[in-house]
C-alpha positions in Angstrom: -109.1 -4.3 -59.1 -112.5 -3.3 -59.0 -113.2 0.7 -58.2 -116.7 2.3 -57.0 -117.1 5.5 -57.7 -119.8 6.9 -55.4 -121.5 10.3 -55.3 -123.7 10.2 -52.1 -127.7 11.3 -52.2 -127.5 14.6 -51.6 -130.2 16.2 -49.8 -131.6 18.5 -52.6 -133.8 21.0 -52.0 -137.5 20.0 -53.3 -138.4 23.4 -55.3 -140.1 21.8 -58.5 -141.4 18.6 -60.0 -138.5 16.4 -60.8 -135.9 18.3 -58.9 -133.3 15.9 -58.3 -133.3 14.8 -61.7 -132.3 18.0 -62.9 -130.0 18.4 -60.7 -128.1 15.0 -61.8 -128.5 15.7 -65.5 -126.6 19.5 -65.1 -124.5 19.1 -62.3 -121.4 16.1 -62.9 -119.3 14.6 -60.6 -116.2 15.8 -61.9 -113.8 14.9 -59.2 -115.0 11.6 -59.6 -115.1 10.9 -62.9 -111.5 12.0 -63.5 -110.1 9.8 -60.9 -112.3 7.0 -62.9 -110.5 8.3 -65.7 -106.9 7.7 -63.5 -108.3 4.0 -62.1 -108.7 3.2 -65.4 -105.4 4.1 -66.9 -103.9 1.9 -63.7 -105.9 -0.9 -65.1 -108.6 -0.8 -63.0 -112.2 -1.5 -64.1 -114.9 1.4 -62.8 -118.5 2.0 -61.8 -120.4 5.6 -60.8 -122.8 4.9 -58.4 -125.3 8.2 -57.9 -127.3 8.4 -55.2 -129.0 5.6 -53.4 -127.7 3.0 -55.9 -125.5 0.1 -55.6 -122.5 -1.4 -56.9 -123.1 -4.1 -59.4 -119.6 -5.4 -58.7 -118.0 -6.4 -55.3 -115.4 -3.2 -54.9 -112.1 -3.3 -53.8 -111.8 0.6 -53.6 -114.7 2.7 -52.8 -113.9 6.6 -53.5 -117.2 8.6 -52.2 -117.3 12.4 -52.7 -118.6 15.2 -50.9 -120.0 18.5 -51.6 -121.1 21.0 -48.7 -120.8 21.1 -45.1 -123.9 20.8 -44.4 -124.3 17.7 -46.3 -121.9 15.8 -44.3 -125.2 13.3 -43.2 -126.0 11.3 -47.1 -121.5 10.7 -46.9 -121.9 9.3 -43.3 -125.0 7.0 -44.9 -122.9 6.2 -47.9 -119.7 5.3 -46.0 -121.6 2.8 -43.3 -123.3 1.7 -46.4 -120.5 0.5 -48.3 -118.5 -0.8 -45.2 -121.6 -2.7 -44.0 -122.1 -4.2 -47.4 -118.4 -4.5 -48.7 -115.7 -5.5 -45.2 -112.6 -5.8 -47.8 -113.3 -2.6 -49.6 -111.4 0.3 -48.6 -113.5 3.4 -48.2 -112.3 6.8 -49.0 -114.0 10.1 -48.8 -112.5 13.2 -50.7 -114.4 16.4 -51.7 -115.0 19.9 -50.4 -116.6 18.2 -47.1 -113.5 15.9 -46.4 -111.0 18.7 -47.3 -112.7 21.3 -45.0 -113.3 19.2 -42.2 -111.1 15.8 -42.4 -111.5 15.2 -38.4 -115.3 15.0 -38.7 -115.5 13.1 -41.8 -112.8 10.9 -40.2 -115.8 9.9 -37.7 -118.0 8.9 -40.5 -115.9 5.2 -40.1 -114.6 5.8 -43.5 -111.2 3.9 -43.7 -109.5 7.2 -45.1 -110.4 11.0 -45.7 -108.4 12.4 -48.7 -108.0 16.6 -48.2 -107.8 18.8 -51.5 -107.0 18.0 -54.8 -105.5 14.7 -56.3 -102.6 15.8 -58.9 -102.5 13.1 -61.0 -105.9 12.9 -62.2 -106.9 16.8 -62.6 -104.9 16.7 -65.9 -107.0 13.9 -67.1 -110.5 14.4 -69.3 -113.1 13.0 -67.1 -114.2 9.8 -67.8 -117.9 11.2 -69.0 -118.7 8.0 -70.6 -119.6 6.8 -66.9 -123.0 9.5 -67.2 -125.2 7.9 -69.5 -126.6 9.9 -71.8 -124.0 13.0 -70.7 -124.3 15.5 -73.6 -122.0 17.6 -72.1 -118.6 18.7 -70.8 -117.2 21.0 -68.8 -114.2 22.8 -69.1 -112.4 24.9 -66.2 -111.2 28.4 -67.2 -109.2 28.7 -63.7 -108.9 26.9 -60.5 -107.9 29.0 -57.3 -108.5 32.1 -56.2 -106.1 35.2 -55.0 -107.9 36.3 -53.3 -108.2 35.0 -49.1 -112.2 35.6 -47.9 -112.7 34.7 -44.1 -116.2 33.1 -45.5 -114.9 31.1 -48.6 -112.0 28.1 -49.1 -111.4 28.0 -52.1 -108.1 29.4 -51.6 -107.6 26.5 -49.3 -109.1 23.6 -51.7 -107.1 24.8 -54.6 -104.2 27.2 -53.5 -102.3 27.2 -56.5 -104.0 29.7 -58.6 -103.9 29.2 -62.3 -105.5 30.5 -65.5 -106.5 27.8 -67.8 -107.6 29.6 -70.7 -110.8 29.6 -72.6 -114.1 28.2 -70.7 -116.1 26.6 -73.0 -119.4 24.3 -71.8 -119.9 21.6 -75.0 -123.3 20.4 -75.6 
């Protein structure tokens, strides 16, 4: 089985030369590259895709993520991407997007929207070997939040609050 990992081309905002790039090197994928990290360990072999590249293997599973709202337009373009160029693949889009609003991404023509977290691969390191040149990694000191603002889900993404310790960024 052959997994695409794909992190749509998000729509960032132009405020200096070389933007994007900087974006890309400081700002990982991580919900992606640990469920790379949990393909693998089912056998699977695994590709990131960023932005507007392709695979450079036929998929069989295509996970796309998504980050805001208000980018809900480059997961659209990925999904009919991939299910124009790929009819077997499965497509399915996760991510704060897809969690949020799973109806609407549903009309994307993604094959399946997965809402919050997936258990089994937040306890695994991140595959960062998939980011060449990564330098980095990142480490959470605590996921959820007690709190319940009107304005924020976080509480709803990740509703089991928990302290994880030290917060350390490795470079």
């Amino acid at each position: 089985m052959h997994v695409s990992l794909v992190e749509p081309n998000w729509n960032y905002e132009v405020r200096a030369k070389n933007w994007e790039n900087y974006m890309k090197e400081r700002y990982l994928p991580i919900g992606l590259l640990k469920l790379g990290s949990l393909y693998r360990k089912m056998g699977a072999t695994v590709e990131l895709v960023r932005g507007d590249g392709l695979t450079l293997k036929k998929p069989d599973l295509v996970l796309i993520t998504s980050l805001f709202t208000y980018w809900w337009q480059p997961v659209w373009d990925s999904v009919r991407t991939y299910k124009t160029l790929y009819l077997d693949a499965k497509v399915v889009v996760g991510g704060v997007y897809a969690s949020i609003m799973p109806e609407h991404c549903k009309k994307s023509g993604c094959d399946e929207v997965h809402v919050g977290l997936m258990e089994e691969a937040e306890v695994l390191i991140p595959a960062y070997d998939l980011i060449q040149d990564c330098k980095f990694c990142v480490i959470h000191a605590s996921r959820g939040c007690i709190r319940k603002c009107s304005f924020c889900h976080v509480h709803k993404l990740e509703p089991k609050p928990n302290n994880c310790g030290l917060s350390l960024i490795l470079f």
